[in-house]
N, C-alpha and C positions, 0 to 999 in steps of 0.2 A: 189392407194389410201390406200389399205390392207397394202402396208407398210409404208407408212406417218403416219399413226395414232399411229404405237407403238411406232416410234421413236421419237413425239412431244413426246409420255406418259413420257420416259426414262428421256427424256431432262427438262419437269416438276418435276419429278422428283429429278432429281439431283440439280436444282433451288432449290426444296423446304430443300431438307440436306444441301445446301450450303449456306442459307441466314445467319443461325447466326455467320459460322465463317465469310461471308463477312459483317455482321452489326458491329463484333467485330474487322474486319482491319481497319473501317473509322476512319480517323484520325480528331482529334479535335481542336478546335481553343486553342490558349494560352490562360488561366485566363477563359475560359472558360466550367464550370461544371453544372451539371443536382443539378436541387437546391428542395428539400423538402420540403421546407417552406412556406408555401401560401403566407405572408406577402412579402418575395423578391418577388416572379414571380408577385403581384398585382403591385407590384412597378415599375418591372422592365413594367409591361403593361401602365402605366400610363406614362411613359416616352416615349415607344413608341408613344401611344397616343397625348400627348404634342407635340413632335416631327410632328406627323400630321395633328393638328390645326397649328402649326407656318408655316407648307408648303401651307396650304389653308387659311392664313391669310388674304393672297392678297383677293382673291376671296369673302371673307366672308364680309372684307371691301366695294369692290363694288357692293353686291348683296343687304347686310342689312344694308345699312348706306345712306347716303343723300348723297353720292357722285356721283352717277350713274345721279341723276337730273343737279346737277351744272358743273359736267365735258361737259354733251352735250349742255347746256346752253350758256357755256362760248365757247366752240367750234363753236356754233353758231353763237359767237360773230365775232367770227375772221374768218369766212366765210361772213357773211353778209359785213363787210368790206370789204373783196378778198385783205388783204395783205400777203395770203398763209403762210409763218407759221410765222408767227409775228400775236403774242407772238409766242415762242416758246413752241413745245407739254412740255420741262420741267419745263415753267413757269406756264403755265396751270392747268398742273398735281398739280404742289406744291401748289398754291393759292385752286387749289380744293381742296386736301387734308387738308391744315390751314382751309377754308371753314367747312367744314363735322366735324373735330375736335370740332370747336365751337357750330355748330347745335346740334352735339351729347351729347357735353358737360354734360348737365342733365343728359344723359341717363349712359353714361359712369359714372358720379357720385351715382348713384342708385347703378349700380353692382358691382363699387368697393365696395360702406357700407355695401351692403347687400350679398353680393356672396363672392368676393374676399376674401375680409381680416378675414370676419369668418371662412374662409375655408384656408386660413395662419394661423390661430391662434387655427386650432385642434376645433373649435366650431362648425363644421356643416361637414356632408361626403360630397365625391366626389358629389353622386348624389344629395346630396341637392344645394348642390352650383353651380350646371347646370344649377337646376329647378331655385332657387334664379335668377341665371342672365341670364337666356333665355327671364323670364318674362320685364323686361323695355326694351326690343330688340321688343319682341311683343306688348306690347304695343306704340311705337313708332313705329312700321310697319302698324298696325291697325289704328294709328291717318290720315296716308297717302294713305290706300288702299282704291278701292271703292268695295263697296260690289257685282258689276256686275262682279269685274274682279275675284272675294273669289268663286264665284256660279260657273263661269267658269272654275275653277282648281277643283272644287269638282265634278263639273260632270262632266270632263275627268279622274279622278282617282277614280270615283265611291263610295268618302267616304261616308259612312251613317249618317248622320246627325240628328240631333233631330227638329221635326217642326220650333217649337221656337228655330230659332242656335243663339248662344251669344259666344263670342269671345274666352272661353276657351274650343269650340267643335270642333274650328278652328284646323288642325293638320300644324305644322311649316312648313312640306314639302309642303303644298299646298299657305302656306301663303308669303312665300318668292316669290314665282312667280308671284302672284298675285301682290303683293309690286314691285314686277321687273318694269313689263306692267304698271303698274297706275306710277310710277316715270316716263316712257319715255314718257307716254302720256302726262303725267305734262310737261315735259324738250320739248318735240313739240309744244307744244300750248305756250310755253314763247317762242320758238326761229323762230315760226311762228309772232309773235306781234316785234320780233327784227328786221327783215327782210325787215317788209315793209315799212319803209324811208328808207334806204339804196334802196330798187328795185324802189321807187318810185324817187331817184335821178338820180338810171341809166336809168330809163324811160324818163326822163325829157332831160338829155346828148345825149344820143341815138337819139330823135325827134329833139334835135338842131341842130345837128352834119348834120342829114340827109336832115333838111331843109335848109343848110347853103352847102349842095353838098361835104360833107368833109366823103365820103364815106369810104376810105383806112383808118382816125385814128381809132384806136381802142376807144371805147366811154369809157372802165374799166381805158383808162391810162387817159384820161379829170376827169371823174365820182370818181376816188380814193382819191384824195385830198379834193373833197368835202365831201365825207364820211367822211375819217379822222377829216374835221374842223368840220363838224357837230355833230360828236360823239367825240368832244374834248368841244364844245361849252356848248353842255346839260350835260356834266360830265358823260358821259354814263359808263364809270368804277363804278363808288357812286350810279348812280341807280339800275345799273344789278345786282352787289353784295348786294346792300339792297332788290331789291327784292327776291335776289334768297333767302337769309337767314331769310325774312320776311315771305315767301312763304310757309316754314315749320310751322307756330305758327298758 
């Protein structure tokens, strides 16, 4: 041990005389230089920045938008039928996303007037044009939240609130989760109320099937066709899509 300790000291030592000729052999990218100027390096961060909302676009889209209710909705649609993936996930997907587009419509028109294009036009900083178009996101998450699932994220992340809390004591990180849970509980209780003609037709197949001794057919391949006429009869495309998109207002 008596001689392990001098010989780390040595070897510290010679690390520490040898850092700046090895900081000064690293070699450096092309076009690439240490810049002075506060204005590039805020630039060049804002870009990185950019660069990292367009990556969490997706996510931002299904977390804060009215897509997360109509995509499980609509999915629900095409399970309660059982024509397994008819629609296809990429008709689904796009009719959701055309959906959400239109719901958001208002809201998207707020943060372009008021956020975006002030903040293209040199009329408002960075951070004001966050603060600008955070707020019609919050407010239309707030239209949709319930206030049991807002109390729940607050007293899992122990924020302090004021007696009387009113919707700008809310912090965003608590409010999007909360928006998450009150969407799905929304999107369950419509795809619960889609379900049951569709169950109450296989109910009805099933008990004929069984009292008529026709044990081996399958009752979903009798049962599928009348789903189909039945949910072609009531126009169930024109009432799901009106109420998903009525269900927002």
């Amino acid at each position: 041990m008596k001689r392990i300790l001098p010989a780390l000291a040595i070897l510290a030592a010679l690390l520490v005389f040898a850092a700046p000729a090895h900081a000064q052999a690293i070699p450096t990218l092309p076009g690439v230089e240490r810049s002075d100027d506060p204005e590039k390096v805020v630039t060049t961060l804002e870009v990185i920045l950019l660069l990292t909302v367009l990556t969490l676009a997706p996510s931002i889209l299904v977390l804060t938008t009215a897509f997360t209710r109509i995509v499980i909705v609509l999915s629900f649609v095409r399970r309660s039928l059982g024509t397994q993936d008819l629609p296809p996930n990429q008709v689904l997907i796009g009719l959701s996303l055309i959906l959400t587009f239109m719901v958001m419509a208002p809201t998207f028109r707020e943060i372009k007037e008021h956020a975006l294009v002030p903040y293209m036009d040199n009329r408002i900083t960075q951070k004001q044009a966050w603060k600008e178009g955070i707020e019609p996101m919050r407010k239309f998450m707030f239209g949709q939240t319930r206030r049991k699932d807002i109390k729940l994220f607050l007293d899992i992340t122990k924020t302090p609130v004021p007696a009387e809390v009113k919707n700008q004591d809310i912090p965003t990180e608590v409010l999007v989760p909360a928006f998450v849970i009150s969407e799905l509980r929304r999107a369950f209780i419509m795809g619960f109320a889609i379900f049951l003609p569709f169950l109450v037709i296989d109910l009805v197949v099933s008990t004929t099937l069984i009292s008529m001794g026709m044990l081996v057919l399958p009752p979903v391949l009798i049962s599928l066709p009348f789903k189909i006429l039945l949910f072609i009869l009531v126009d169930g495309w024109h009432l799901t899509v009106g109420s998903l998109v009525t269900s927002f207002y």
